[in-house]
VOGU-3710 file (C-alpha; in Angstrom, 3 decimals, decimal comma):
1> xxxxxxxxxx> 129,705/118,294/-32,524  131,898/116,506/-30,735  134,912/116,517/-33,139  134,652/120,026/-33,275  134,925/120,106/-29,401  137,573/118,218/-30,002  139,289/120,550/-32,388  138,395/123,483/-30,361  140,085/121,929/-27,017  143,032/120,198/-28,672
11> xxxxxxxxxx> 143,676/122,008/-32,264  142,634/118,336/-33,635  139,437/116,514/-34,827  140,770/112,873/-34,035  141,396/110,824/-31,131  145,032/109,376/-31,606  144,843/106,200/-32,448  146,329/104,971/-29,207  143,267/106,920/-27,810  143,340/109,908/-25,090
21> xxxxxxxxxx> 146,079/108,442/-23,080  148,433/109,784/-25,746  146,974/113,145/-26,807  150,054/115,387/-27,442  149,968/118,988/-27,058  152,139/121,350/-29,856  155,579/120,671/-27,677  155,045/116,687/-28,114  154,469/115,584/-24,643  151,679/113,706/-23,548
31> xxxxxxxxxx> 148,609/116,330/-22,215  145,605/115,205/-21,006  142,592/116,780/-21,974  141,757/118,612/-18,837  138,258/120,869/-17,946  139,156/123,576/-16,066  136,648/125,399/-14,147  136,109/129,282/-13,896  134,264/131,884/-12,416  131,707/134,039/-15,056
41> xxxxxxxxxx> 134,498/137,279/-13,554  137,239/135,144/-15,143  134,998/134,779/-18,819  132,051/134,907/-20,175  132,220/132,089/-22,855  134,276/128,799/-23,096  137,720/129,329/-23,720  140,589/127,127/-25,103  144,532/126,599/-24,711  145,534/124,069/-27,570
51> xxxxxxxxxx> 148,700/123,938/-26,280  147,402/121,737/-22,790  144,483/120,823/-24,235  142,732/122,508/-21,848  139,059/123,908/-21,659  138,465/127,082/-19,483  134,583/126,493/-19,168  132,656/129,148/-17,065  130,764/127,844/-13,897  127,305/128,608/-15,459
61> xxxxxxxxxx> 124,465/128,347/-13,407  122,275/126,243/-15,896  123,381/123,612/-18,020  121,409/124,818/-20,781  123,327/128,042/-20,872  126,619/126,443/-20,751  125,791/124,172/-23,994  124,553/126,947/-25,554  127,709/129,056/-24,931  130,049/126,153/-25,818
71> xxxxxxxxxx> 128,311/125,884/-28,961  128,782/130,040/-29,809  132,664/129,464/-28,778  133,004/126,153/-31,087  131,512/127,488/-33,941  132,801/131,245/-33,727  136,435/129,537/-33,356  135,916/126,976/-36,503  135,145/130,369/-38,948  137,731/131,892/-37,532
81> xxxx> 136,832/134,296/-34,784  137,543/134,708/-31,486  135,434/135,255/-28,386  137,661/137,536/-25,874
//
């Protein structure tokens, strides 16, 4: 699971092998991987910018819920569908 979060966030499955410090986004500049937080008005379900490497994760209430949505938006995006 956590490669695929890691594909999801990033557009990768790996950790570079100089590790996170040196995680590139698609320009070639160095991008952390960042968790950004966001009102439920904002989006429903976990959303991605490959680009940054950025997470837009929803400010859910219960953690349950918000593992259970990151899991729908992981494995809707690895077959190939999106979550708007």
């Amino acid at each position: 699971m956590r490669a695929r979060l890691l594909q999801f966030v990033t557009g990768t499955s790996g950790v570079p092998a100089k590790g996170f410090s040196s995680l590139q986004g698609n320009d070639g500049n160095v991008r952390k991987f960042t968790i950004h937080g966001v009102t439920l008005d904002t989006c429903v379900y976990p959303r991605s910018h490959t680009c940054f490497n950025r997470i837009d994760l929803p400010l859910y209430e219960e953690r349950e819920e918000c593992e259970e949505k990151l899991k729908i938006a992981i494995t809707m995006a690895a077959t190939g569908f999106d979550i708007e």
